[in-house]
C-alpha positions in Angstrom: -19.3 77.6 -28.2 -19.8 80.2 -25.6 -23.0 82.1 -24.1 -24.0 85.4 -23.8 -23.4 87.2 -20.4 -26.7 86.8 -18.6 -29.3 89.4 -18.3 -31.8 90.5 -16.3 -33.1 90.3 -12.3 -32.8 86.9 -10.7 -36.6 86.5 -10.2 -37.9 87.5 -14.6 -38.5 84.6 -16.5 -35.2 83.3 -18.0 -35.0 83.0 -21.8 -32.3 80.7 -23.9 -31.9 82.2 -27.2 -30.4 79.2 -29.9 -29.7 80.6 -33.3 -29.7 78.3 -36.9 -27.2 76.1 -38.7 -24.4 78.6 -39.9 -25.8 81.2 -37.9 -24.6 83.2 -34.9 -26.3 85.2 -31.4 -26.0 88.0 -33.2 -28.8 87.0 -35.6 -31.1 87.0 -32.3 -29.6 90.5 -31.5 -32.8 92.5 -32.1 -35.2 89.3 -30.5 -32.7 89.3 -27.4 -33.6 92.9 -26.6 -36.9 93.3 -27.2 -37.3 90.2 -24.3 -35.2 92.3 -22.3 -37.4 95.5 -22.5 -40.1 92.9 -21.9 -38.8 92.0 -18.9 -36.8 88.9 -19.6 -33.5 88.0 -18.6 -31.5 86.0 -21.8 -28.7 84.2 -22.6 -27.6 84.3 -26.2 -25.5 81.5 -26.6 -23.6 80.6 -29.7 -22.4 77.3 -30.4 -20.6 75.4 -33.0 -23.4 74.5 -35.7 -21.8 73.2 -38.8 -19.6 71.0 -37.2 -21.5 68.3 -34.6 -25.0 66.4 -34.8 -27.4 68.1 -33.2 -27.2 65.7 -29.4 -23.2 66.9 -29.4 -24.4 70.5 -29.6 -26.6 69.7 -26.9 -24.4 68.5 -24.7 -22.1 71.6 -25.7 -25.0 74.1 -25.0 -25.5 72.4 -21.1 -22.7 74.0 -18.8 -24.1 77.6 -19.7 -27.7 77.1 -19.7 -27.5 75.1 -16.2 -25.5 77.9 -14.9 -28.6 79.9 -16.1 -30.9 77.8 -14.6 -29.7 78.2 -11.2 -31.9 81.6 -11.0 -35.2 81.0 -9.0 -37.4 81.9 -12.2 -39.1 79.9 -15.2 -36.4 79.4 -18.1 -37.9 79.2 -21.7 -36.6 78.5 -24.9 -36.8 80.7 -28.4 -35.3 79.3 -31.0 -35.1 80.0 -34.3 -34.1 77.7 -37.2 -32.5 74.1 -36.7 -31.8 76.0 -33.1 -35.3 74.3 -32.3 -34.3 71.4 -32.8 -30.9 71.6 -30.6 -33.4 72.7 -28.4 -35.2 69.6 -28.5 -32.6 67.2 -28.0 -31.3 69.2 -24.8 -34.8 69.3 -23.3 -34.8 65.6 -24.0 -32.0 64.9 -22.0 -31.2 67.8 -19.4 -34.8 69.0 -19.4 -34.6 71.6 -16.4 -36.5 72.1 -13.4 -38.3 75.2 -13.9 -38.9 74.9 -17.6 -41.4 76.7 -19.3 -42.4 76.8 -22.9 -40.4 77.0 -25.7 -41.3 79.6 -29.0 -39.7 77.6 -33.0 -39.5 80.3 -35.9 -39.0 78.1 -38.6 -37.6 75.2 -37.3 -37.8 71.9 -39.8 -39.4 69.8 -37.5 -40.6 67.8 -40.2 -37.2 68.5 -42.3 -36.5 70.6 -45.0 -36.7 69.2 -48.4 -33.8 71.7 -49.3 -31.6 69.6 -47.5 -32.8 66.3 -49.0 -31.9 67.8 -52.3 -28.2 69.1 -51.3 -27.6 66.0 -48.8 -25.5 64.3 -51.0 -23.4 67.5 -52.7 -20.1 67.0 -51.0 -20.0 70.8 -51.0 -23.2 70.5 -48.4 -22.1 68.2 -46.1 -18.7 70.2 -45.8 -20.2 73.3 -45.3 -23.3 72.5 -42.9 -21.5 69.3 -41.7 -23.0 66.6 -39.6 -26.1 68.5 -38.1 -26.8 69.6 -41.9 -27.3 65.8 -42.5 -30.1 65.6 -39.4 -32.5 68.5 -41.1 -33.6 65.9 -43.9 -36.8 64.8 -44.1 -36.0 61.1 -42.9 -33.5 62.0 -40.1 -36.3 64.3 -38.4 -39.8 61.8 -38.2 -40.7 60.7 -35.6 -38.8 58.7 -32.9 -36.0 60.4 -33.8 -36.9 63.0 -31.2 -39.0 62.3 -28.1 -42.5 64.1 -28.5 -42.9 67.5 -26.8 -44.6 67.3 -23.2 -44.3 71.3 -22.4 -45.8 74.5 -24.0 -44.8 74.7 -27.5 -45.5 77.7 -29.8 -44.4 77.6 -33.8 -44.1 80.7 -35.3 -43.3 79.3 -39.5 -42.9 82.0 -42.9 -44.8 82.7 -45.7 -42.8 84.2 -47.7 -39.3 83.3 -49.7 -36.1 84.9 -51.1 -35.0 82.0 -53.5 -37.1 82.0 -56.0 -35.9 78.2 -57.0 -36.5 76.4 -53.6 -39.5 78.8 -52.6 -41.2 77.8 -56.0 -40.1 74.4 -57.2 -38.4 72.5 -54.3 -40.8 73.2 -51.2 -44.4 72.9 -50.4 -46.0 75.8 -50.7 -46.3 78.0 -48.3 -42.7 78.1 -47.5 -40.2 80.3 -46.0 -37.8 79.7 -48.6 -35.8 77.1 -46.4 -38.7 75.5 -44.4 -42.1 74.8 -46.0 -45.4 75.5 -43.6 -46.2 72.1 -43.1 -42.8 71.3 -41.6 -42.3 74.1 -39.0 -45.6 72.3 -37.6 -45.2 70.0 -35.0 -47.7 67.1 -32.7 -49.0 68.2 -29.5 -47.6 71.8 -30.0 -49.9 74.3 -27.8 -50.2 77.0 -30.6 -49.1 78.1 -34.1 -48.7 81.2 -36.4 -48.1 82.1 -39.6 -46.3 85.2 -40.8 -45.2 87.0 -43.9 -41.5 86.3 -43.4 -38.9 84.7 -44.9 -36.4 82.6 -43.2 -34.0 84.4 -42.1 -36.5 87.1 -42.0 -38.4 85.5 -38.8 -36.4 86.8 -35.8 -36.5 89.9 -37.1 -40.3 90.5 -38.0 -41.9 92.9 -35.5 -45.0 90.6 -35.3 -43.0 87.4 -34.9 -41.1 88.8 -31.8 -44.3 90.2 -30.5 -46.2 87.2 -30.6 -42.8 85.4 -30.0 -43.5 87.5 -25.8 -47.3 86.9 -25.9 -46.5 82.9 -26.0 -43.9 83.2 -23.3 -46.4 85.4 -21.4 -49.7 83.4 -21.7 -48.5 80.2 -23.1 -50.8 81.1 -26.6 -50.1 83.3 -29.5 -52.2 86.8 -29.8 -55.4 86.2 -32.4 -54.8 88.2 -35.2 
């Protein structure tokens, strides 16, 4: 795991960027600066995904974001992915001082029925290891996460690349990994939907720009 180099003036509004399961920063590349010509300062951190739970990679994720912290500003969270749930976990237990809302595109917060279909292939749990395990629909209910008491924006797809999960293992609407229904979370402040796919979402022009209105205003733009 290491983060980004910090950007941005000490007084903007920090913003820690956490990518998906088998992902890397550089997924958030095009995200990362469009909150930087927005004024932002980021860290894009990468950390090691497929190979602790999702508290471990919390704990992993702490010395850079406190460092971060330090700066006399809000910090926010975007996070795309099971990145929103790392983010989760580490708000849970080193929430910071200055916090501010936190922006989910296409985070399983209800699971992923895609991983309670591959959970038990060996090849699965090799590949995504243990954190793989904790996107299933019984390892994320409730309890297993303390609810959200800050600004909370989700940002889920409509639309899918796999035609198999997309059309016969999720709920429709889906994302092709993440159905609707399960991006949504209790208490959150606001939500969105867009036509993106999964891996699609931190890309899409209107899910980065309604990814800054929420950070701005603490609600997504009407459509």
């Amino acid at each position: 795991m290491h983060g980004a180099p910090q950007t941005g003036e000490a007084r903007c509004p920090g913003v820690v960027l956490l990518h998906g399961i088998a992902r890397t920063s550089a997924s958030l590349s095009k995200l990362e600066r469009a909150l930087q010509a927005s004024r932002f300062a980021t860290l894009n951190i990468d950390y090691a995904s497929r190979k602790k739970p999702i508290a471990a990679l919390a704990d992993d994720i702490h010395p850079a974001i406190a460092r971060f912290a330090e700066r006399s500003a809000p910090l926010h969270f975007v996070a795309h992915s099971m990145g929103g749930l790392v983010a989760r976990a580490y708000i849970a237990r080193y929430r910071p001082p200055r916090l501010g809302g936190i922006v989910m595109l296409g985070t399983p917060n209800g699971g992923s029925e895609v991983a309670d279909l591959l959970s038990g292939s060996r090849l699965y749990r090799a590949f995504y290891g243990p954190a793989g395990l904790e996107l299933t629909t019984p390892a994320t209910q409730p309890g297993v996460l303390p609810p959200v008491d800050y600004p909370v924006g989700v940002i889920a797809g409509n639309r899918f690349i796999d035609p198999v999960a997309g059309l016969f293992v999720l709920p429709k609407p889906n994302d092709g990994r993440v159905s609707v229904q399960s991006a949504m979370l209790a208490d959150m402040a606001d939500h969105i939907v867009v036509k993106a796919s999964h891996t699609g979402l931190p890309r899409h022009t209107i899910a980065i720009a309604q990814t800054i209105a929420f950070l701005r205003k603490g609600r997504f733009q009407p459509g």
